[in-house]
BAFI-3210 file (N, C-alpha, C; in Angstrom, 3 decimals, decimal comma, padded with zeros to 6 digits):
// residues 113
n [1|2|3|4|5|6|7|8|9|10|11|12|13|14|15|16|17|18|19|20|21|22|23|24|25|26|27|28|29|30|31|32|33|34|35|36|37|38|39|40|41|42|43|44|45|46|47|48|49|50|51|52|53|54|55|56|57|58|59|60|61|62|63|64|65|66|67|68|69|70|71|72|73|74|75|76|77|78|79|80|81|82|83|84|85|86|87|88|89|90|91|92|93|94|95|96|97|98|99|100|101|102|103|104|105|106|107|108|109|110|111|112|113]
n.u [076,637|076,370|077,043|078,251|079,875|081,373|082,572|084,499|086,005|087,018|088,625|090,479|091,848|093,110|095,361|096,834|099,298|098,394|095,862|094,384|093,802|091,739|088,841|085,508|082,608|079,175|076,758|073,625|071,797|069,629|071,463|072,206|074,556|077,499|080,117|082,937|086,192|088,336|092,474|095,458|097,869|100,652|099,737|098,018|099,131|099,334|096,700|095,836|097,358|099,565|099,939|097,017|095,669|095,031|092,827|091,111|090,672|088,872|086,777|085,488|084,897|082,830|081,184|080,631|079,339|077,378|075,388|074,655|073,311|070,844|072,022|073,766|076,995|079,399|083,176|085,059|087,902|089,145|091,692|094,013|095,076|097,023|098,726|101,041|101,426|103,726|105,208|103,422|104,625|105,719|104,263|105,570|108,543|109,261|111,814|113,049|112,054|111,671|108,964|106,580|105,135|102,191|099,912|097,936|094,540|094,788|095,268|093,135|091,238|091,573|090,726|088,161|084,584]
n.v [058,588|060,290|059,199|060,974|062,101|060,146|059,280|061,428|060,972|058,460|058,403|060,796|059,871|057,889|059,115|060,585|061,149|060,875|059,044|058,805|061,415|062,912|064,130|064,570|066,588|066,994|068,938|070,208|072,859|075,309|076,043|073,858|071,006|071,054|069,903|069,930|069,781|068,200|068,015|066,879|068,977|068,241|067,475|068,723|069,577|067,432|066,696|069,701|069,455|070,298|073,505|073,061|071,136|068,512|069,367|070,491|068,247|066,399|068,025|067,855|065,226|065,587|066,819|065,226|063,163|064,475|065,052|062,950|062,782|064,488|067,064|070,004|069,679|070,954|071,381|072,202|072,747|072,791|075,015|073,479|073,947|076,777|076,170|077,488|079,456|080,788|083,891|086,217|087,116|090,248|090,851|092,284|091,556|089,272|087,684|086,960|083,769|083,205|081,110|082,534|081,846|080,417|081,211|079,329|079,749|081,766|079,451|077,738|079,754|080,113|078,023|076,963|076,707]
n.w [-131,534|-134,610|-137,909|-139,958|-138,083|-136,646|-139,060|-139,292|-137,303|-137,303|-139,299|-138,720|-136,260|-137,640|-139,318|-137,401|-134,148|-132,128|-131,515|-128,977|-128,118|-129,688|-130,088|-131,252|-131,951|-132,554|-133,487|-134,082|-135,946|-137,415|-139,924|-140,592|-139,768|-137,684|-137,335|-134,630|-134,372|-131,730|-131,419|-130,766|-129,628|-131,288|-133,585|-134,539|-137,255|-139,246|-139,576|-140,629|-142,534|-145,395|-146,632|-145,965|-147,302|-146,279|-144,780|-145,855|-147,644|-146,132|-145,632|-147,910|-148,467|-146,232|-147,379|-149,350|-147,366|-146,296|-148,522|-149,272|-147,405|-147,279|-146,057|-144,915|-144,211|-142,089|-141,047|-138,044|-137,042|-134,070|-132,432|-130,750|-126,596|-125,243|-127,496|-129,605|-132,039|-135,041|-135,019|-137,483|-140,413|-142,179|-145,167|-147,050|-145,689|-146,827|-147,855|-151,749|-153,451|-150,762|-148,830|-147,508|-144,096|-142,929|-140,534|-138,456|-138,037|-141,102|-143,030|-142,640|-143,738|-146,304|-147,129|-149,467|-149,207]
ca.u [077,278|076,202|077,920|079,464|081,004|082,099|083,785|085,544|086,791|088,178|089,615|091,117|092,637|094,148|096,317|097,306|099,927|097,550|094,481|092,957|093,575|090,664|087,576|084,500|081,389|078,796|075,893|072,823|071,247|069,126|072,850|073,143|075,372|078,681|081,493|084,217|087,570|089,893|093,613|096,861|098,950|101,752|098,675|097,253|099,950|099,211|095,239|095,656|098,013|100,441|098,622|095,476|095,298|094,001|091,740|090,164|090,229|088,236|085,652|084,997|084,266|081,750|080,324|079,785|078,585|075,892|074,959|073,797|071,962|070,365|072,409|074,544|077,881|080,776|084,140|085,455|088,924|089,785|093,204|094,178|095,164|098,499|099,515|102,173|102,234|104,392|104,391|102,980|105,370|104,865|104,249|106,999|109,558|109,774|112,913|112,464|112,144|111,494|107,911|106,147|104,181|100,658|099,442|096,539|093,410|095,222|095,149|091,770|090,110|091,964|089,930|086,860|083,935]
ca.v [059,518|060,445|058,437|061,895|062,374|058,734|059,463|062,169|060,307|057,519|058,766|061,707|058,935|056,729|060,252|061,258|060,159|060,281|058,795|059,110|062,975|063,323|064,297|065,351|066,800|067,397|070,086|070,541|073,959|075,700|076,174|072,153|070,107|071,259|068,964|070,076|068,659|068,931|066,890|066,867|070,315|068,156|066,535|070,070|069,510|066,152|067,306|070,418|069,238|071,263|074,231|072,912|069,715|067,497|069,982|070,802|066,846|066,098|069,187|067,701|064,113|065,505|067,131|064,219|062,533|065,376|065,142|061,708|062,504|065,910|067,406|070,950|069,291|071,472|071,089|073,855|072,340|073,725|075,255|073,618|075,258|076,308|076,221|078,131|079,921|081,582|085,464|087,029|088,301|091,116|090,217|092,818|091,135|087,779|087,458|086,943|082,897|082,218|080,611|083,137|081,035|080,980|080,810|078,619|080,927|081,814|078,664|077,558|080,741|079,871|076,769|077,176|075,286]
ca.w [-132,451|-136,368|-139,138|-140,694|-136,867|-136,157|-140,046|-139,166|-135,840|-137,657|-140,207|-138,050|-135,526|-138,428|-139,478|-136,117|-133,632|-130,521|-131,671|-127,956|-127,855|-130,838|-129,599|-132,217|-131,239|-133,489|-133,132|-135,557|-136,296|-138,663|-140,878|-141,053|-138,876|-137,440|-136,070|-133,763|-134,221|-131,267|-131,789|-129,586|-130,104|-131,821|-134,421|-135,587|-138,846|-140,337|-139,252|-141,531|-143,899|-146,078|-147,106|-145,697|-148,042|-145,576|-143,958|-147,706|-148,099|-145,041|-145,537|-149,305|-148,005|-145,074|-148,435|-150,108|-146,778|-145,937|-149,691|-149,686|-146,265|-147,638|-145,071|-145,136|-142,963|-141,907|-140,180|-137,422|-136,140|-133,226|-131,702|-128,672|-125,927|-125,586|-128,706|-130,121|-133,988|-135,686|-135,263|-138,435|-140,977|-142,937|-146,814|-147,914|-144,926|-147,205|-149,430|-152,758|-153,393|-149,558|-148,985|-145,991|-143,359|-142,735|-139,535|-138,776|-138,902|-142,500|-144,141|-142,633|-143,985|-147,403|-147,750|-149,927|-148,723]
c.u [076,804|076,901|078,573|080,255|081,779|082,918|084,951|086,391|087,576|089,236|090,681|092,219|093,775|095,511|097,223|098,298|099,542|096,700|093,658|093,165|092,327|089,316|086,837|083,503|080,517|077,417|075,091|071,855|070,755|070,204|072,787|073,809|076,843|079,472|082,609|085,426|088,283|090,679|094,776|097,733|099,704|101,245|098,159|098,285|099,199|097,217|094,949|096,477|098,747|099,189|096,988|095,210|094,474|092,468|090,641|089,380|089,038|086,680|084,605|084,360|083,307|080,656|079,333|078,516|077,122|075,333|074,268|072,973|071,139|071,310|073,595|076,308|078,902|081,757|084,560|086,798|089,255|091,437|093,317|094,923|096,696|099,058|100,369|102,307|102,986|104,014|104,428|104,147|104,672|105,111|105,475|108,566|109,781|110,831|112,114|113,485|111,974|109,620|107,251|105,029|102,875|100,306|097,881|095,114|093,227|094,606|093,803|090,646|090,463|090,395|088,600|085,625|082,965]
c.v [059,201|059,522|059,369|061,931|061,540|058,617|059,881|061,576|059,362|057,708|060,009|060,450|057,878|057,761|061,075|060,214|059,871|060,124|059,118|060,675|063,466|062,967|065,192|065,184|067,552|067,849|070,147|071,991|074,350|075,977|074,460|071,671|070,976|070,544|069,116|069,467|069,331|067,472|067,667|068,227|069,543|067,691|067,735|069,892|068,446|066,132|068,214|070,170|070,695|072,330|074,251|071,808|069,334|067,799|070,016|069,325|066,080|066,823|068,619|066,286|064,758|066,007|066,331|062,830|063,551|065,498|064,104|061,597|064,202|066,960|068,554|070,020|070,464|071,048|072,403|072,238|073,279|073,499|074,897|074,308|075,094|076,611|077,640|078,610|080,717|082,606|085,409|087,594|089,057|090,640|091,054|092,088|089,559|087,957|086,942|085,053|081,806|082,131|081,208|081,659|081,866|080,404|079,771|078,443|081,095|080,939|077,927|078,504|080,690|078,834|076,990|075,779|075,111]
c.w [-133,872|-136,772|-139,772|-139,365|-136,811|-137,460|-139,689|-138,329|-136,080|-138,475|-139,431|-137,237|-136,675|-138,697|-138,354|-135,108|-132,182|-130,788|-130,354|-127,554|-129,035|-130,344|-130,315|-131,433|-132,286|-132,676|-134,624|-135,262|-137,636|-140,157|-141,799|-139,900|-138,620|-136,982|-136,019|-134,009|-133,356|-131,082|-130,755|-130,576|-131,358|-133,053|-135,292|-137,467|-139,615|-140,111|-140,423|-142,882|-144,781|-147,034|-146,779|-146,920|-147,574|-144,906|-145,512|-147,873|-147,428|-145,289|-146,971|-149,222|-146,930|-146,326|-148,708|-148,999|-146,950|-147,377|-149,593|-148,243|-146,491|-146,372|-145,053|-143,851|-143,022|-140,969|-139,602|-136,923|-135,339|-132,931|-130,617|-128,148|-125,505|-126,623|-128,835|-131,402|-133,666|-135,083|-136,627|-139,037|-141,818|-144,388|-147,610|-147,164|-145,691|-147,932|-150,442|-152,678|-151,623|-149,753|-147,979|-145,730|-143,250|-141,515|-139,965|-139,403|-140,274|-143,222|-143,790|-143,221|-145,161|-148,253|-148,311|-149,295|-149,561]
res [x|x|x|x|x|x|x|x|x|x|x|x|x|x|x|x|x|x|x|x|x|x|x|x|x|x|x|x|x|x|x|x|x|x|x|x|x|x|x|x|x|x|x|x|x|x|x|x|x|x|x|x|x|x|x|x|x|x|x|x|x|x|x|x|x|x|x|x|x|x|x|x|x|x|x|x|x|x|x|x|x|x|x|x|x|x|x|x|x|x|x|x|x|x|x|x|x|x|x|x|x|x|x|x|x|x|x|x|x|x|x|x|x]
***
């Protein structure tokens, strides 16, 4: 395994409460590098972090790795299977002062890369 993969793997496992459900798989193509993250259903939170923090935080360190190896890196976390979101509310169905949820998809497509 790479040195940006075997990153992600440790550092993913130190944040998580099933380290042996984290399995990365990394893939190189004319894009750059890609590596997979899949984590235990109950792990996808402290994985993406509030708002996508951690996911942002993670994506900005593979940066700075694939920078110092000329190297485009990205992160795809996957949804395991199973899982369960939210339904979708509608943006006028929020009260005024409540915080609407963002499904997964959402706040991963938030994240600038």
């Amino acid at each position: 395994m790479e040195r940006d993969a075997q990153f992600v793997e440790e550092v993913v496992k130190m944040l998580v409460d099933n380290p042996d459900d984290v399995k990365v798989d990394r893939k190189v193509d004319e894009m750059g590098v890609l590596i997979s993250l899949d984590v235990n259903q109950e792990d996808m939170g402290m994985v993406i972090g509030r708002e996508g923090s951690t996911a942002k935080a993670l994506r900005t360190l593979l940066r700075v790795v694939g920078a110092r190896n000329n190297a485009r890196v990205n992160l795809k976390i996957n949804e395991p299977e199973g899982s369960e979101r939210p339904a979708r509310k509608e943006e006028s169905g929020a009260e005024e002062g409540e915080k609407e949820q963002k499904t997964l998809d959402e706040v991963v497509g938030d994240i600038e890369i």
